[in-house]
Chimera marker file (.cmm) of the C-alpha trace (Angstrom):
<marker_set name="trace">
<marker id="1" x="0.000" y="0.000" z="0.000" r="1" g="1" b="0" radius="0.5"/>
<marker id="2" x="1.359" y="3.553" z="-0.428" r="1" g="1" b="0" radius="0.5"/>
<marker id="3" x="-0.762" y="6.163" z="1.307" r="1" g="1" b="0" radius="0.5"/>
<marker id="4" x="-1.050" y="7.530" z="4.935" r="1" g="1" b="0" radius="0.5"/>
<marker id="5" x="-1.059" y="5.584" z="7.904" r="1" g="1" b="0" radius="0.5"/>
<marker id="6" x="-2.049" y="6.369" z="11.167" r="1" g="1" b="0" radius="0.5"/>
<marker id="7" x="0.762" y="7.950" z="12.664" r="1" g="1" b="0" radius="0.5"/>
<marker id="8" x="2.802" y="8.926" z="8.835" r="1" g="1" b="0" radius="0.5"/>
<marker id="9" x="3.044" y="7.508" z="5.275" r="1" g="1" b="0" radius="0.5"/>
<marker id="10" x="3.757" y="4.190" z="3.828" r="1" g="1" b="0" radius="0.5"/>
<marker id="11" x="5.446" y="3.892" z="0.596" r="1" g="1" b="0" radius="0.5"/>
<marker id="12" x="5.592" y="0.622" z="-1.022" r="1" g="1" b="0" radius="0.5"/>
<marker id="13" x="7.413" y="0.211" z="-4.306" r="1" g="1" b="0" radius="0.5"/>
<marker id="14" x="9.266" y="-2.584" z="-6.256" r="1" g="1" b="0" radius="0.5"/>
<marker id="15" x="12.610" y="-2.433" z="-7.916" r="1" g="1" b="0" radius="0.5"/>
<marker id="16" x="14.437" y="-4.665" z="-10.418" r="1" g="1" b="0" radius="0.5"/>
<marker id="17" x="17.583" y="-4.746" z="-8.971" r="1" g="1" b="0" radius="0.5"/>
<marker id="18" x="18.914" y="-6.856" z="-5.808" r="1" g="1" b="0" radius="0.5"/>
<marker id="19" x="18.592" y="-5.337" z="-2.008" r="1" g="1" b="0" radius="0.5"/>
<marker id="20" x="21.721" y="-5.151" z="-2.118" r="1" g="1" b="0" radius="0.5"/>
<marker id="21" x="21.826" y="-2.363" z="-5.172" r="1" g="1" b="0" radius="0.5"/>
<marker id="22" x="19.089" y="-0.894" z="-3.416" r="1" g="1" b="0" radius="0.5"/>
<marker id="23" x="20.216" y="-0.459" z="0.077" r="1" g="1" b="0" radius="0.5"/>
<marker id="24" x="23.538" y="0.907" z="-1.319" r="1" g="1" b="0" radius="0.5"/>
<marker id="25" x="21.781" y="3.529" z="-3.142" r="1" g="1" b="0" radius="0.5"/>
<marker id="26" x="19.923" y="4.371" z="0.246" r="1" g="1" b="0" radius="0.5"/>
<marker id="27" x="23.266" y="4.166" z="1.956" r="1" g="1" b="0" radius="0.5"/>
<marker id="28" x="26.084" y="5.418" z="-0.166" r="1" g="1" b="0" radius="0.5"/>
<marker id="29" x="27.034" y="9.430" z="-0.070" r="1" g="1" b="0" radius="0.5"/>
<marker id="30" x="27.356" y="9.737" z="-3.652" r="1" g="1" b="0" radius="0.5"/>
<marker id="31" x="24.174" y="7.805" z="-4.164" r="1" g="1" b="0" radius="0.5"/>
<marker id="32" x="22.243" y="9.604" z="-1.868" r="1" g="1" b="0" radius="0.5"/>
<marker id="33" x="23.846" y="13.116" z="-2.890" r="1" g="1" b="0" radius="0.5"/>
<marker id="34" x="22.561" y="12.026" z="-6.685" r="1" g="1" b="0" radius="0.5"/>
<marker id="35" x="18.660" y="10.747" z="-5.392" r="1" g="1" b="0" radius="0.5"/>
<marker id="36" x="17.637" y="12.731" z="-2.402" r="1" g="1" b="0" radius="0.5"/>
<marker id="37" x="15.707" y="15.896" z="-4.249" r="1" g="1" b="0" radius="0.5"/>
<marker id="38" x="14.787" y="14.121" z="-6.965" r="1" g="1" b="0" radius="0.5"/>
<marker id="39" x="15.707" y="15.288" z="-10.315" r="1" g="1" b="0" radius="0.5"/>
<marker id="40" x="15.525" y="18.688" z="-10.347" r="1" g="1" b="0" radius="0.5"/>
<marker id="41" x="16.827" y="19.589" z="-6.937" r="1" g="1" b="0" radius="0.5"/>
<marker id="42" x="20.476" y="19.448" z="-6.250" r="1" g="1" b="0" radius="0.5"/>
<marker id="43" x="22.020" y="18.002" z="-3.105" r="1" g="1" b="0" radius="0.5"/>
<marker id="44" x="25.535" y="18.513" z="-3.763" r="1" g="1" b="0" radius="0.5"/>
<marker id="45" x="28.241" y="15.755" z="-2.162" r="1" g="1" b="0" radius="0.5"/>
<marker id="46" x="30.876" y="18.836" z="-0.436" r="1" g="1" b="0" radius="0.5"/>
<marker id="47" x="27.405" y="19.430" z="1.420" r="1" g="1" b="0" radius="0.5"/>
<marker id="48" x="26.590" y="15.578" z="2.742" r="1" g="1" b="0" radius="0.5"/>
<marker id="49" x="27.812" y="14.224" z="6.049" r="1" g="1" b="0" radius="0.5"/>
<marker id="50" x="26.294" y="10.604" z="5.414" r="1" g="1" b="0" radius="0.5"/>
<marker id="51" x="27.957" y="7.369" z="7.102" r="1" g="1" b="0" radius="0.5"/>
<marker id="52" x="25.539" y="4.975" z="7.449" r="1" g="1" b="0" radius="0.5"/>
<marker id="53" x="26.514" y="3.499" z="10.608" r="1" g="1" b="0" radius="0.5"/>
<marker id="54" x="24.103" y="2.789" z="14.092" r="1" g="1" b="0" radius="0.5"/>
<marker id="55" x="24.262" y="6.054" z="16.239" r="1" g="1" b="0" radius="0.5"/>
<marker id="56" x="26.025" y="8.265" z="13.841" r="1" g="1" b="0" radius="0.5"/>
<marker id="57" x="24.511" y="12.049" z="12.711" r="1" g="1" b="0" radius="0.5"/>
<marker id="58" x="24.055" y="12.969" z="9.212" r="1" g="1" b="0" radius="0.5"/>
<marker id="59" x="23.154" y="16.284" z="7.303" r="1" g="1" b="0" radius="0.5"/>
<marker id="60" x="22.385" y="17.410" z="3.803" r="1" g="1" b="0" radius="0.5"/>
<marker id="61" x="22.099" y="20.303" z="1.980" r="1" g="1" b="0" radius="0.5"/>
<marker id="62" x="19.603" y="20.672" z="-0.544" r="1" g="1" b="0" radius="0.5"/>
<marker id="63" x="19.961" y="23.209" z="-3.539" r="1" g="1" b="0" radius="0.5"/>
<marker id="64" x="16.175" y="23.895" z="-5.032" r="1" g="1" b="0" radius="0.5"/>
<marker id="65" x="15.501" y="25.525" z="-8.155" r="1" g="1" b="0" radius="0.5"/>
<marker id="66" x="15.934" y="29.229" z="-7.697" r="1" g="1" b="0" radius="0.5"/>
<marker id="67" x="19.113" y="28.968" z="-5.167" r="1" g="1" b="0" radius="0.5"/>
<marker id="68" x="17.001" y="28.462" z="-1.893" r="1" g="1" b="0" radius="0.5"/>
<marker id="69" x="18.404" y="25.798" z="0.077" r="1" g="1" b="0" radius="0.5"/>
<marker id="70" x="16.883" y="23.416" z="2.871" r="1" g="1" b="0" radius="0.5"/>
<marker id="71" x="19.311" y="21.729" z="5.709" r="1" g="1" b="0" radius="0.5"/>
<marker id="72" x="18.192" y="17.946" z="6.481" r="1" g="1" b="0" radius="0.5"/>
<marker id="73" x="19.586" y="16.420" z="9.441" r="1" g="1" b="0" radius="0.5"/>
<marker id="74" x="18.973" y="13.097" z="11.530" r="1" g="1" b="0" radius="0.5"/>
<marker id="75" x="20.605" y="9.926" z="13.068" r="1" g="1" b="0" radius="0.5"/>
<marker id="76" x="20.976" y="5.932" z="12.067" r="1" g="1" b="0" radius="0.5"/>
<marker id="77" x="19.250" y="3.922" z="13.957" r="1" g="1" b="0" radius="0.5"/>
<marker id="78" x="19.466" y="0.549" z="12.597" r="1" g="1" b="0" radius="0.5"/>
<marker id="79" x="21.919" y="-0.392" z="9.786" r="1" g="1" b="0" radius="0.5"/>
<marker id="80" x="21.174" y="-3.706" z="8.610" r="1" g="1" b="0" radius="0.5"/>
<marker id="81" x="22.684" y="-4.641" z="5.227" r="1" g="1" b="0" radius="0.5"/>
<marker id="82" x="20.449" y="-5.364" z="2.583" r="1" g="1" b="0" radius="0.5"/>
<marker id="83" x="17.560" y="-5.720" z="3.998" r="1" g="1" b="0" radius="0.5"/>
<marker id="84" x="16.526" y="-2.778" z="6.614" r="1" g="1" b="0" radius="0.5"/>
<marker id="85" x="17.246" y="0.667" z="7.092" r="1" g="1" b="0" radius="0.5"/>
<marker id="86" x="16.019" y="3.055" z="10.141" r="1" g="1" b="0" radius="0.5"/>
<marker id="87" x="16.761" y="6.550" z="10.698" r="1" g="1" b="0" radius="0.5"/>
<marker id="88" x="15.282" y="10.126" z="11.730" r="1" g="1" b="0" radius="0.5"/>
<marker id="89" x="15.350" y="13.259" z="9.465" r="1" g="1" b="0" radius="0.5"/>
<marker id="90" x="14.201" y="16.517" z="9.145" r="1" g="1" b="0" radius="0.5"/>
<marker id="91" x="14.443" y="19.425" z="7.525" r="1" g="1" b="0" radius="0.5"/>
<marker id="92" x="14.048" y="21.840" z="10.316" r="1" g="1" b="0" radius="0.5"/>
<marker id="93" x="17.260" y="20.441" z="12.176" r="1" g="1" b="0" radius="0.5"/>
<marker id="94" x="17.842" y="23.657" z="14.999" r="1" g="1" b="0" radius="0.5"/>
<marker id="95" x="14.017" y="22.086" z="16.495" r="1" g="1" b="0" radius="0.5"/>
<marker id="96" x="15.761" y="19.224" z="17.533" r="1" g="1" b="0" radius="0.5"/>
<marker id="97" x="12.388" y="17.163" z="16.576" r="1" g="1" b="0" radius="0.5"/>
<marker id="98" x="12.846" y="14.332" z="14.154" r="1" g="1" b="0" radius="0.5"/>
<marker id="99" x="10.758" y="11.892" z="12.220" r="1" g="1" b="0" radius="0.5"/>
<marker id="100" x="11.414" y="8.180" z="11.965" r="1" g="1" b="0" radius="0.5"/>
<marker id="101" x="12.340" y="6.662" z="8.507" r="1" g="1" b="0" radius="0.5"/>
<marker id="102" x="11.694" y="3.055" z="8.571" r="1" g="1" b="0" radius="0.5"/>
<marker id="103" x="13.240" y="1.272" z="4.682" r="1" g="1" b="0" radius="0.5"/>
<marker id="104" x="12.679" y="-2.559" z="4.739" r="1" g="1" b="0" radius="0.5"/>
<marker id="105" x="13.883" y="-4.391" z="1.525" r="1" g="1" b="0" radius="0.5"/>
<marker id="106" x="13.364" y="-7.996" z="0.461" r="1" g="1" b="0" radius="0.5"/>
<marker id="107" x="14.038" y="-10.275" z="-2.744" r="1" g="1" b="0" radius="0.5"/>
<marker id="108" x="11.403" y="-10.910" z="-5.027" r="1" g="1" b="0" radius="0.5"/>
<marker id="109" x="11.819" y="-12.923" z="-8.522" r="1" g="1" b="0" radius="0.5"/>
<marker id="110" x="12.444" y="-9.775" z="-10.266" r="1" g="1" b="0" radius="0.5"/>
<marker id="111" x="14.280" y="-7.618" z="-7.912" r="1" g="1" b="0" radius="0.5"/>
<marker id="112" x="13.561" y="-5.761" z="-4.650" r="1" g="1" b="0" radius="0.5"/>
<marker id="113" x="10.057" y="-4.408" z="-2.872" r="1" g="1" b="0" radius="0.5"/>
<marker id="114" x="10.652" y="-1.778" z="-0.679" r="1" g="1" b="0" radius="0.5"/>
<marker id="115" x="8.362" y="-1.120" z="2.175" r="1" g="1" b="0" radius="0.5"/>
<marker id="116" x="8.866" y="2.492" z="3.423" r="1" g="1" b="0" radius="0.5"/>
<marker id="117" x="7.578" y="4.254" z="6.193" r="1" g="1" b="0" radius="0.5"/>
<marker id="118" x="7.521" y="7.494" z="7.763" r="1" g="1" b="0" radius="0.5"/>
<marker id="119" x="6.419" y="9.186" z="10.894" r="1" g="1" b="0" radius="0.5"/>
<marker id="120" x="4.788" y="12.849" z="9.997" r="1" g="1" b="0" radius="0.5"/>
<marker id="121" x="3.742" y="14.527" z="13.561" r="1" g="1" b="0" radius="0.5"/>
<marker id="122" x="1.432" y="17.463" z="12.846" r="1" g="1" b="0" radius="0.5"/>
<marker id="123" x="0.988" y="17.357" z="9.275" r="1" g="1" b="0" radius="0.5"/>
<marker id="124" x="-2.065" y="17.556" z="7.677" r="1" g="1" b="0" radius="0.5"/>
<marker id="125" x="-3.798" y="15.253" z="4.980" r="1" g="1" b="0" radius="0.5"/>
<marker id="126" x="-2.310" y="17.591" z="2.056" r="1" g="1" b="0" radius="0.5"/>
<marker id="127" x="1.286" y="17.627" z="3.799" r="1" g="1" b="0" radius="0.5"/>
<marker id="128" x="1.062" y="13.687" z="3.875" r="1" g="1" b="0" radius="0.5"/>
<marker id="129" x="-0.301" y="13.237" z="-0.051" r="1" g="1" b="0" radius="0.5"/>
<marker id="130" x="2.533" y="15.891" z="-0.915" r="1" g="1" b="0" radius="0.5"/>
<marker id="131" x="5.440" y="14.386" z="1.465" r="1" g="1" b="0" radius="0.5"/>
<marker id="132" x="4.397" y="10.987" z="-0.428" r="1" g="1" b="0" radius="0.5"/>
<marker id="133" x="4.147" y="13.010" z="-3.782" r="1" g="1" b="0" radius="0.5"/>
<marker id="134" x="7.405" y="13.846" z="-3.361" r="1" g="1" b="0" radius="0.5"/>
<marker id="135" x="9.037" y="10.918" z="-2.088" r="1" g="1" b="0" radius="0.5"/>
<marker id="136" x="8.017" y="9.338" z="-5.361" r="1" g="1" b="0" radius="0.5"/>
<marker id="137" x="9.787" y="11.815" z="-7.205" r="1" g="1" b="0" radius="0.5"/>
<marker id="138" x="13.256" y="10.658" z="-5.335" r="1" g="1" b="0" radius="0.5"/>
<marker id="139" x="12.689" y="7.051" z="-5.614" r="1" g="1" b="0" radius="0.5"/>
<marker id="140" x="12.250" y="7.423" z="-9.029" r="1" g="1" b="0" radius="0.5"/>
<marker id="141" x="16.141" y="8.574" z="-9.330" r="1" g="1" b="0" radius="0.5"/>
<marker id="142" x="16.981" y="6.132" z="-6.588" r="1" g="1" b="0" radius="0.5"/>
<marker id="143" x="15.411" y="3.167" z="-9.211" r="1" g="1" b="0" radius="0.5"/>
<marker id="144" x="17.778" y="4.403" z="-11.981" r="1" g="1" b="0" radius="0.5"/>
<marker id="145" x="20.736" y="4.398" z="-9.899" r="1" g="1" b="0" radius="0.5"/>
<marker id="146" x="19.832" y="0.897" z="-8.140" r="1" g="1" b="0" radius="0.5"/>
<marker id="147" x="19.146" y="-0.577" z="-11.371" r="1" g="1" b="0" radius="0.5"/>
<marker id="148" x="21.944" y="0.990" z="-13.553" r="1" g="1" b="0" radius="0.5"/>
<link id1="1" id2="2" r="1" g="1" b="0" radius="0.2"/>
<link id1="2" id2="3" r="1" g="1" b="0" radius="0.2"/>
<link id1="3" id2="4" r="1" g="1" b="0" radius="0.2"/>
<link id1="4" id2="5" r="1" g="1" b="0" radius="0.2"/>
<link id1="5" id2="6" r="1" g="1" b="0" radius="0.2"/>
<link id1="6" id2="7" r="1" g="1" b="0" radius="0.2"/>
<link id1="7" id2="8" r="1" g="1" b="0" radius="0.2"/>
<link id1="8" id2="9" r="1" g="1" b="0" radius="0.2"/>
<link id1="9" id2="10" r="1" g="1" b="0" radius="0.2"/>
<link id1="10" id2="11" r="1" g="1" b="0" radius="0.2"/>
<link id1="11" id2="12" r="1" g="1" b="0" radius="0.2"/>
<link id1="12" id2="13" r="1" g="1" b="0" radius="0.2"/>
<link id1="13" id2="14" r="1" g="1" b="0" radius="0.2"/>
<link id1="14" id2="15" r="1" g="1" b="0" radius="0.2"/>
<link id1="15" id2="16" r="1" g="1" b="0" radius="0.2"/>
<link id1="16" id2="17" r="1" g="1" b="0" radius="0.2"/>
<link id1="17" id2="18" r="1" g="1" b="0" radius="0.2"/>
<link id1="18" id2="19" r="1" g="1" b="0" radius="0.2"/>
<link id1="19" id2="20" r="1" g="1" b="0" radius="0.2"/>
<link id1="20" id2="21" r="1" g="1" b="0" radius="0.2"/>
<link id1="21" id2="22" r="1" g="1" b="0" radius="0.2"/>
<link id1="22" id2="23" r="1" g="1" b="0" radius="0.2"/>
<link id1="23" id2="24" r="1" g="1" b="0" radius="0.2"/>
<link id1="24" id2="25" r="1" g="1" b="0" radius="0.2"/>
<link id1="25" id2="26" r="1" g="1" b="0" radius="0.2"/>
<link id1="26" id2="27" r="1" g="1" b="0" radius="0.2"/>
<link id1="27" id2="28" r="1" g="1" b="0" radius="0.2"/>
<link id1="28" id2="29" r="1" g="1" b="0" radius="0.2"/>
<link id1="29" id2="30" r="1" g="1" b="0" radius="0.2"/>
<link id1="30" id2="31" r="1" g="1" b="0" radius="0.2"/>
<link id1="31" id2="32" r="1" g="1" b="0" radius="0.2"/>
<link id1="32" id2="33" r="1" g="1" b="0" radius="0.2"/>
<link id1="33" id2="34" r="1" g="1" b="0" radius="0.2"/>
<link id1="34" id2="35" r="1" g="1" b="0" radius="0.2"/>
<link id1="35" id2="36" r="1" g="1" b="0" radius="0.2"/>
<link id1="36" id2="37" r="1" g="1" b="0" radius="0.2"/>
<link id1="37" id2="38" r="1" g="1" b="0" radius="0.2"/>
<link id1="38" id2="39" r="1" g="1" b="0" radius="0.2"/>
<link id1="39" id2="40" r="1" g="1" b="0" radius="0.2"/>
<link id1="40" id2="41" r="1" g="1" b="0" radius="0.2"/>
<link id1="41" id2="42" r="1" g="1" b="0" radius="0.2"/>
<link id1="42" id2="43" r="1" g="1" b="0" radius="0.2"/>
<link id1="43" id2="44" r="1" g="1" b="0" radius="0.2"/>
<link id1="44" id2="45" r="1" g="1" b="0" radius="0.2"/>
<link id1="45" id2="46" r="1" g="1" b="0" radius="0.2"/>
<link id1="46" id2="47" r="1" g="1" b="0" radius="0.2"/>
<link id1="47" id2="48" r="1" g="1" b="0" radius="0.2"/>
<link id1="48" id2="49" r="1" g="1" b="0" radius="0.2"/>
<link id1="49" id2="50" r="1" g="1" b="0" radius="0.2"/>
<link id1="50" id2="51" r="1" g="1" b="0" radius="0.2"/>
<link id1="51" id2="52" r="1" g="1" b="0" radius="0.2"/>
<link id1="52" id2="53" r="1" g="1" b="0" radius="0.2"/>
<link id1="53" id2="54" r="1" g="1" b="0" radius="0.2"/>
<link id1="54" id2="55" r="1" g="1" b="0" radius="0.2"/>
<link id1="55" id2="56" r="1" g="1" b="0" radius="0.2"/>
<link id1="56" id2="57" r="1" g="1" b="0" radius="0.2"/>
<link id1="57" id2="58" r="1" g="1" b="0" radius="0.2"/>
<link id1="58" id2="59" r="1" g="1" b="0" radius="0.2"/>
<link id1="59" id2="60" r="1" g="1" b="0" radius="0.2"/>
<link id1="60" id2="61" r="1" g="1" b="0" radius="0.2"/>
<link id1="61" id2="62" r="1" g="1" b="0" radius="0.2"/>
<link id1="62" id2="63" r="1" g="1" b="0" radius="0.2"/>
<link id1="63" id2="64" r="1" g="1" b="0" radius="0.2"/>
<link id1="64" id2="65" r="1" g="1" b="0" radius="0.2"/>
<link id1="65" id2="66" r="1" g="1" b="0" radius="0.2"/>
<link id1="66" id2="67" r="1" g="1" b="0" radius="0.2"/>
<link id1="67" id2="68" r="1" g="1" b="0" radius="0.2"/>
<link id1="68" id2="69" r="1" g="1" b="0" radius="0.2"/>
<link id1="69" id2="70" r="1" g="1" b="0" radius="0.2"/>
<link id1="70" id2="71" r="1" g="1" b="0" radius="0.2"/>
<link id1="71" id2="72" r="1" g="1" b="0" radius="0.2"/>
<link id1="72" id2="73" r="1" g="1" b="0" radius="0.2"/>
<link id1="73" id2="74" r="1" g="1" b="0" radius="0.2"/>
<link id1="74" id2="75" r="1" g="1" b="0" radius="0.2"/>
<link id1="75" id2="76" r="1" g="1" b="0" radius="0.2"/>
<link id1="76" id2="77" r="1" g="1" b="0" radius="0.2"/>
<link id1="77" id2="78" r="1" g="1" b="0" radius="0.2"/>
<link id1="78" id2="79" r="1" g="1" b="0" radius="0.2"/>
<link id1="79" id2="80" r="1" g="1" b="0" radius="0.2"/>
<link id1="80" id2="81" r="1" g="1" b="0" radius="0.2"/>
<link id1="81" id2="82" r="1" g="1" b="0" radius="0.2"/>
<link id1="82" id2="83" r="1" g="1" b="0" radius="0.2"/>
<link id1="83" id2="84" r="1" g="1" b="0" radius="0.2"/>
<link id1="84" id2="85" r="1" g="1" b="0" radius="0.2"/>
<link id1="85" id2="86" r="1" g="1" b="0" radius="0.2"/>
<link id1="86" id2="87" r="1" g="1" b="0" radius="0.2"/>
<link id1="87" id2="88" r="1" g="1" b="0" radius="0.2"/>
<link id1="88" id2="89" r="1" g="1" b="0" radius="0.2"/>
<link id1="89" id2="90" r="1" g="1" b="0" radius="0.2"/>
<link id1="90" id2="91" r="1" g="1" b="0" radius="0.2"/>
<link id1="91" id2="92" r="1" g="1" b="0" radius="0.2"/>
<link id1="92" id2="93" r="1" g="1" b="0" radius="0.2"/>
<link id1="93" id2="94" r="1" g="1" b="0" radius="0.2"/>
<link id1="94" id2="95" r="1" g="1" b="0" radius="0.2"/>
<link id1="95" id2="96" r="1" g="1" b="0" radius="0.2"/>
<link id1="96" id2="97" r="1" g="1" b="0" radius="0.2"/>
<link id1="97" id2="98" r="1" g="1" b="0" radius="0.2"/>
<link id1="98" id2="99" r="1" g="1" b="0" radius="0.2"/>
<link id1="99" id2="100" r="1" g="1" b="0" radius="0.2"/>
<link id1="100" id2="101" r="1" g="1" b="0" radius="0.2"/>
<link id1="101" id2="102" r="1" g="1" b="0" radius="0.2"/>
<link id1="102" id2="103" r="1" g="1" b="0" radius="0.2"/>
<link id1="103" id2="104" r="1" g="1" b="0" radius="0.2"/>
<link id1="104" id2="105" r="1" g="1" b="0" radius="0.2"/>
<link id1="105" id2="106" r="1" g="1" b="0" radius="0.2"/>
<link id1="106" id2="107" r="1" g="1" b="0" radius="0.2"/>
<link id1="107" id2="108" r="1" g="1" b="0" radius="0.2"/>
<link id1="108" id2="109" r="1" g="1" b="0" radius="0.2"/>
<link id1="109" id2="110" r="1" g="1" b="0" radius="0.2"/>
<link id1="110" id2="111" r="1" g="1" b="0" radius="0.2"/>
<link id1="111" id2="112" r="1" g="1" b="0" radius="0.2"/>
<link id1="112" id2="113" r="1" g="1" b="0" radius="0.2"/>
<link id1="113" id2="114" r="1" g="1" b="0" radius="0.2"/>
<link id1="114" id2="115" r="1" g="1" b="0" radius="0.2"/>
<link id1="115" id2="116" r="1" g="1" b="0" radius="0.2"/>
<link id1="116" id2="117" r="1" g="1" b="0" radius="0.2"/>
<link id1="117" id2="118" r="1" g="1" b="0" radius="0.2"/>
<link id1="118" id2="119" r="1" g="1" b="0" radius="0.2"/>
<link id1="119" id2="120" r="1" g="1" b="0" radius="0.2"/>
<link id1="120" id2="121" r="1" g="1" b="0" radius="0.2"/>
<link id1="121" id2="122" r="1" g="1" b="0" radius="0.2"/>
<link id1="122" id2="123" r="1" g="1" b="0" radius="0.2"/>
<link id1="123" id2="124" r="1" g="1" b="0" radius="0.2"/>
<link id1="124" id2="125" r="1" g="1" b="0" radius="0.2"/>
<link id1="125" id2="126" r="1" g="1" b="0" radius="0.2"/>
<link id1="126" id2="127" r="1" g="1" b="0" radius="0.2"/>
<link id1="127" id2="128" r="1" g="1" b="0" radius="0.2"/>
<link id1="128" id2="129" r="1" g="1" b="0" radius="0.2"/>
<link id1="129" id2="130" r="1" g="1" b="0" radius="0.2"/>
<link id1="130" id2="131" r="1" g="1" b="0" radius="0.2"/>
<link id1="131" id2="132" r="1" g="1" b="0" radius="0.2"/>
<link id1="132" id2="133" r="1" g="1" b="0" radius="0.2"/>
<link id1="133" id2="134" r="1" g="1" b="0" radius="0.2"/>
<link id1="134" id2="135" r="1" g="1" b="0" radius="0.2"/>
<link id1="135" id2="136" r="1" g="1" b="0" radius="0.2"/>
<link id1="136" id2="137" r="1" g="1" b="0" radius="0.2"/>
<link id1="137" id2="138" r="1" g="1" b="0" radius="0.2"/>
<link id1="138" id2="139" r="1" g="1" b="0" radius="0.2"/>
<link id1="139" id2="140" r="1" g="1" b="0" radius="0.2"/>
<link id1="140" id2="141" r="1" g="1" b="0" radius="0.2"/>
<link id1="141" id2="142" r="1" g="1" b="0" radius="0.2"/>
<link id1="142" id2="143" r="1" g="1" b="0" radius="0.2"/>
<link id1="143" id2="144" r="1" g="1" b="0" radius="0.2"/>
<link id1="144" id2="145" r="1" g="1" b="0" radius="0.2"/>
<link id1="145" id2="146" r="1" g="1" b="0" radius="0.2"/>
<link id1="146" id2="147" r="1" g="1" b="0" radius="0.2"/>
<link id1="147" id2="148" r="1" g="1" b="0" radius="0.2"/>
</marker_set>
């Protein structure tokens, strides 16, 4: 199902490429650096701070259309290679609040299905359709690069 849940979003989505190719594109700096934003947002690599590793910080700067830029922050929770992903982000990082990112990936005959969820405290039914919206937008990148 992709669509909102009762406490966030749920995106599910199928890949044909191994977890493996897909967990490295959620996990790798200059994978993330090329996904995150989708295509026509920049997030460039001097501005990521992303080591996928239990308990460390990470940070990204994203460069939208028009030169405005939006800081995303959050922590790794759970690192567990290929197969699940856990972390907190958010792109207001001097509130100190931070929504849980939950990726779980598993084999199927022709590749990977992704089950991704999302805490979103306080946002309404059009922040959730649009937070999904654009979500779509990055895993569309993230496909290409998992599936080279």
């Amino acid at each position: 199902m992709t669509g909102a849940i009762a406490d966030g979003i749920e995106i599910d989505r199928d890949f044909r490429a191994q977890p493996s190719a897909v967990f490295a594109a959620w996990t790798t700096p200059e994978s993330f650096a090329r996904w995150f934003g989708g295509r026509d947002v920049e997030v460039p690599l001097a501005g990521v701070d992303y080591c996928a590793e239990v308990g460390r910080s990470w940070s990204a700067t994203m460069v939208l259309p028009g030169g405005r830029t939006i800081d995303w922050a959050g922590e790794f929770l759970e690192v567990e290679p290929p197969s699940r992903l856990v972390m907190t982000l958010t792109d207001r990082p001097s509130r100190g609040v931070r929504a849980v990112l939950t990726v779980e990936l598993s084999p199927t005959s022709h590749g990977t299905h992704m089950r991704m969820t999302q805490q979103t405290p306080g946002f309404s039914a059009a922040q959730r359709a649009a937070t999904i919206e654009g979500w779509q937008t990055f895993l569309d990148v993230l496909g290409d690069i998992a599936e080279g």
